[in-house]
C-alpha positions as YAML, in Angstrom:
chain: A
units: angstrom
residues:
- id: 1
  name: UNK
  ca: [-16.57, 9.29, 3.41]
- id: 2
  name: UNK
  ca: [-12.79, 8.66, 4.55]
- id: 3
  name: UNK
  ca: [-9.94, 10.30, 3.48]
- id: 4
  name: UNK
  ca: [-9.28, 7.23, 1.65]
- id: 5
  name: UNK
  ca: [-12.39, 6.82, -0.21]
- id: 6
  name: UNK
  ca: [-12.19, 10.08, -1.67]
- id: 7
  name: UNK
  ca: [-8.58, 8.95, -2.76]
- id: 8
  name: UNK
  ca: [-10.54, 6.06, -4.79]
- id: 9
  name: UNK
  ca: [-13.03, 8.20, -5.89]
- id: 10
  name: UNK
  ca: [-10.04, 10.90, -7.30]
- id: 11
  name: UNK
  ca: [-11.50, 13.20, -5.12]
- id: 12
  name: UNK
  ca: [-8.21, 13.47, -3.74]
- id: 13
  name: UNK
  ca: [-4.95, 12.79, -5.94]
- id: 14
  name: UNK
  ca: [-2.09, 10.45, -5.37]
- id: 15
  name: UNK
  ca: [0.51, 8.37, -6.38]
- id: 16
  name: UNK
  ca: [-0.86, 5.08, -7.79]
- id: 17
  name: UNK
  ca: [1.11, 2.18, -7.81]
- id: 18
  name: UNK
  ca: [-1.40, -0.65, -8.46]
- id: 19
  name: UNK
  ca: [-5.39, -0.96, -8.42]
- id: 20
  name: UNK
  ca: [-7.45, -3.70, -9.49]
- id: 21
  name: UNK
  ca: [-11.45, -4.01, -8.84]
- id: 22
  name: UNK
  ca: [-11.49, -4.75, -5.18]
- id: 23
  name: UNK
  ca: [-8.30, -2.77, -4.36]
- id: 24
  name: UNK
  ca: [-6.01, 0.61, -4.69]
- id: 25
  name: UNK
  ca: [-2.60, 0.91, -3.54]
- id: 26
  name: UNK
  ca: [-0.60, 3.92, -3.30]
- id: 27
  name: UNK
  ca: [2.75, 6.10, -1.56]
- id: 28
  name: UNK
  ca: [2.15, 7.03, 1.98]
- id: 29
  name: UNK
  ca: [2.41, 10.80, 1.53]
- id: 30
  name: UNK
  ca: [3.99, 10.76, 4.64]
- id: 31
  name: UNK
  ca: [6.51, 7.93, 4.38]
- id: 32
  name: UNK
  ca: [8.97, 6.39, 7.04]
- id: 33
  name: UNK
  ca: [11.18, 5.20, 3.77]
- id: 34
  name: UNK
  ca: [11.03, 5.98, -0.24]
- id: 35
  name: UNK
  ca: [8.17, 3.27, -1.07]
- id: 36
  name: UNK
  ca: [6.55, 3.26, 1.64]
- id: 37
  name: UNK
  ca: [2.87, 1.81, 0.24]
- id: 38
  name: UNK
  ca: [-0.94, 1.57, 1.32]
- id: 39
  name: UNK
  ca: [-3.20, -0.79, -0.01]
- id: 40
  name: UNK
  ca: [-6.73, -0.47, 0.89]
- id: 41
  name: UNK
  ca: [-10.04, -2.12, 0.49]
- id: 42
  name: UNK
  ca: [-12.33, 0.06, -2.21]
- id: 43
  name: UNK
  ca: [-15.16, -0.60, 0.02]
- id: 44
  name: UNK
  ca: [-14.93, 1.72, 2.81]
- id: 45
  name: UNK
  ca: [-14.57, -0.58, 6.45]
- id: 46
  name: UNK
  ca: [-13.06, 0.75, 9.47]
- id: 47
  name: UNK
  ca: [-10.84, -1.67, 10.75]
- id: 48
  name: UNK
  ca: [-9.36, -4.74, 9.03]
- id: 49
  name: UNK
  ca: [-10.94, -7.44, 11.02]
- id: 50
  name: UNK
  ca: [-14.03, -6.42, 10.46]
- id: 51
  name: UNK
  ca: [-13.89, -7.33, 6.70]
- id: 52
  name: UNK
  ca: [-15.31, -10.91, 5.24]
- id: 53
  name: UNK
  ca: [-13.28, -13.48, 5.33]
- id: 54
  name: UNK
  ca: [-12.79, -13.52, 1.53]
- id: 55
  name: UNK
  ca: [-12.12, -9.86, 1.57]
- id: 56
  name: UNK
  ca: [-8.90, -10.18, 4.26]
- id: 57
  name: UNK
  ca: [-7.79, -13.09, 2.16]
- id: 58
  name: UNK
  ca: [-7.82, -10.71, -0.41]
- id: 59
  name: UNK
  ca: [-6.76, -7.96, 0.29]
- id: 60
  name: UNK
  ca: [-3.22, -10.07, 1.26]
- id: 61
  name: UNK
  ca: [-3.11, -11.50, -1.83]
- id: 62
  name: UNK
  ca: [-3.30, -8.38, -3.36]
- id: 63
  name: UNK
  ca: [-0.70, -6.71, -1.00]
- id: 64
  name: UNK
  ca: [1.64, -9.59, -1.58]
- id: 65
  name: UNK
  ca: [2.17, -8.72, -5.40]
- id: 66
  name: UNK
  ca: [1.92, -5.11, -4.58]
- id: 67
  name: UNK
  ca: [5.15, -6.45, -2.38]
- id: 68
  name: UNK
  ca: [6.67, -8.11, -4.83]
- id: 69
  name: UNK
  ca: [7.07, -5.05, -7.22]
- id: 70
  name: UNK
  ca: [7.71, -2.76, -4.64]
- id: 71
  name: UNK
  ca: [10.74, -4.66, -3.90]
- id: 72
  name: UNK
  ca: [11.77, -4.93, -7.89]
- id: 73
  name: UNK
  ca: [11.48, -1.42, -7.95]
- id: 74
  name: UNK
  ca: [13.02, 0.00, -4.34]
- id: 75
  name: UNK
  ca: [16.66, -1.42, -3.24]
- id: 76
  name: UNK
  ca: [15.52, -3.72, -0.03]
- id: 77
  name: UNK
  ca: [16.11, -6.67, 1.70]
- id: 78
  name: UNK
  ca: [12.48, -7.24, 2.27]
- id: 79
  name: UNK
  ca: [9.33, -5.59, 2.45]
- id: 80
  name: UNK
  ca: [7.74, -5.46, 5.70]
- id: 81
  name: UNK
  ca: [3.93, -5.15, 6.43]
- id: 82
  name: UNK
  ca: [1.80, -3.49, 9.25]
- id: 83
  name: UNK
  ca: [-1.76, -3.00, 10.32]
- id: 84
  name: UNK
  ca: [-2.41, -0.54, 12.52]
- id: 85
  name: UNK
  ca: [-5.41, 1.62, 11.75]
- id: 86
  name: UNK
  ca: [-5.88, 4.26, 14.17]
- id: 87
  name: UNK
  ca: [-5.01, 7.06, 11.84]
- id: 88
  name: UNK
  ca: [-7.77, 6.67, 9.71]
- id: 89
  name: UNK
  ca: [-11.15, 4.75, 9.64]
- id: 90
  name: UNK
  ca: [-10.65, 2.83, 6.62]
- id: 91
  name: UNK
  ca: [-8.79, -0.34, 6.86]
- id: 92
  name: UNK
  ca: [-5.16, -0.24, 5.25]
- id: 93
  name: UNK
  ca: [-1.74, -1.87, 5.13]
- id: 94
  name: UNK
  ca: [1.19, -0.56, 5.20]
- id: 95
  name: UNK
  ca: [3.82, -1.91, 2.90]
- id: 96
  name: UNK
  ca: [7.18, -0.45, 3.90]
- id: 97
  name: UNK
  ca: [11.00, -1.19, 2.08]
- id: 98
  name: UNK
  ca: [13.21, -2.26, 4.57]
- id: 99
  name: UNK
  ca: [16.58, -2.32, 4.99]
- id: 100
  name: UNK
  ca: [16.91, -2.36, 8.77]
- id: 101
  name: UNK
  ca: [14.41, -3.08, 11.64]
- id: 102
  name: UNK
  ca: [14.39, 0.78, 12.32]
- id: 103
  name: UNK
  ca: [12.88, 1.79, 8.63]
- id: 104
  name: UNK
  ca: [9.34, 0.34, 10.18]
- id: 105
  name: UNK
  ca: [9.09, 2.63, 13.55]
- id: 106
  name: UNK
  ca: [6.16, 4.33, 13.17]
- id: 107
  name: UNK
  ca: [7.66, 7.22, 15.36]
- id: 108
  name: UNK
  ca: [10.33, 8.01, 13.50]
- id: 109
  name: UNK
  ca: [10.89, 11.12, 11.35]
- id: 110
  name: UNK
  ca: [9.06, 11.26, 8.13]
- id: 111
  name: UNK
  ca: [10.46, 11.54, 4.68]
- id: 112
  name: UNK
  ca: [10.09, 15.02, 2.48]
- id: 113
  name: UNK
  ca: [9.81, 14.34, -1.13]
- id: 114
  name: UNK
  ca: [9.22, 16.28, -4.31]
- id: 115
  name: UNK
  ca: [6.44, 15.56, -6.04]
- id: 116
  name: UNK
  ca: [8.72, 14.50, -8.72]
- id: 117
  name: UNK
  ca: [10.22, 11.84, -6.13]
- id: 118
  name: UNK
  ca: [6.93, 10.32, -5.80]
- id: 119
  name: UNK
  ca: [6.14, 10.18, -9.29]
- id: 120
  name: UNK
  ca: [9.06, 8.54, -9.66]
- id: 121
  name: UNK
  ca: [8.24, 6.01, -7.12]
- id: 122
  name: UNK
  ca: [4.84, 5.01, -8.21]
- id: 123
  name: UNK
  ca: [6.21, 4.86, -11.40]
- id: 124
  name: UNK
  ca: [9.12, 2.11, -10.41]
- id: 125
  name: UNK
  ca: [6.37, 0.13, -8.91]
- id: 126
  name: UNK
  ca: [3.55, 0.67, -11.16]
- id: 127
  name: UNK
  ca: [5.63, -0.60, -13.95]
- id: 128
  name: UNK
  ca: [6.96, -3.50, -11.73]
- id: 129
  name: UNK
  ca: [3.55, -4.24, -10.88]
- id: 130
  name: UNK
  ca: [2.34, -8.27, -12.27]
- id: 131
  name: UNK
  ca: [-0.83, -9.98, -10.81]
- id: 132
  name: UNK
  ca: [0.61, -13.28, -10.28]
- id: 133
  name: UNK
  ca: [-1.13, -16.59, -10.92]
- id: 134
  name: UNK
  ca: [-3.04, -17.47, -7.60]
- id: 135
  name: UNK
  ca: [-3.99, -21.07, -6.62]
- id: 136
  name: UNK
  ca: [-6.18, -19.83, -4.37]
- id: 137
  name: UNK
  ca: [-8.91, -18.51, -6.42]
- id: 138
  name: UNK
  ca: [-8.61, -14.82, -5.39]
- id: 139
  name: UNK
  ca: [-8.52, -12.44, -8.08]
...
């Protein structure tokens, strides 16, 4: 069981931001910027590509509105997204506020915050949080 699952599980806490029943997004504990979000697959797969077809569509869609109330909630200019995966073997995205190129290098220092901070945070975007009509079928 990944870090991550036990996150789902509440095994582990964190910072919530949005869930629904194919999905769970929350802070990065160790964010580049204040917002900085993961949203990962509840079922536990080790790298993004090798989820169904439906499931990647899916798990876009559901970043996308994750997106959209991040940037309601966190002054931006956009939001920008990354897959990596090679820091833990559950797939993820990374949702990170932007306000320059240089908030999204992976290498750069990472941000200290309170616990307070992060509640905060999730907070912002929890309660910015909408699932958005989607012509494409996925819930």
């Amino acid at each position: 069981m990944t870090i991550f699952s036990k996150i789902i599980a509440g095994e582990i806490p964190s910072y919530k931001v949005a869930e629904n029943a194919g999905f769970y997004a929350f802070l990065d504990i160790n964010p580049l910027v204040k917002g900085h979000t993961l949203v990962v697959p509840k079922k536990e797969v080790d790298y993004i590509y090798d989820l169904d077809e439906r499931t990647v569509g899916e798990i876009f869609v559901f970043s996308k509105q994750v997106a959209i109330a991040i940037q309601k909630a966190i002054p931006c200019k956009r939001v920008g997204i990354a897959v990596i995966g090679m820091e833990v073997p559950h797939a993820h995205i990374h949702l990170i506020p932007l306000n320059r190129e240089s908030d999204m290098i992976f290498s750069n220092p990472k941000l200290k915050l309170t616990s307070e901070e992060f509640r905060s945070i999730a907070s912002a975007i929890a309660a910015s949080f909408e699932i958005e009509p989607n012509p494409s079928g996925f819930q």
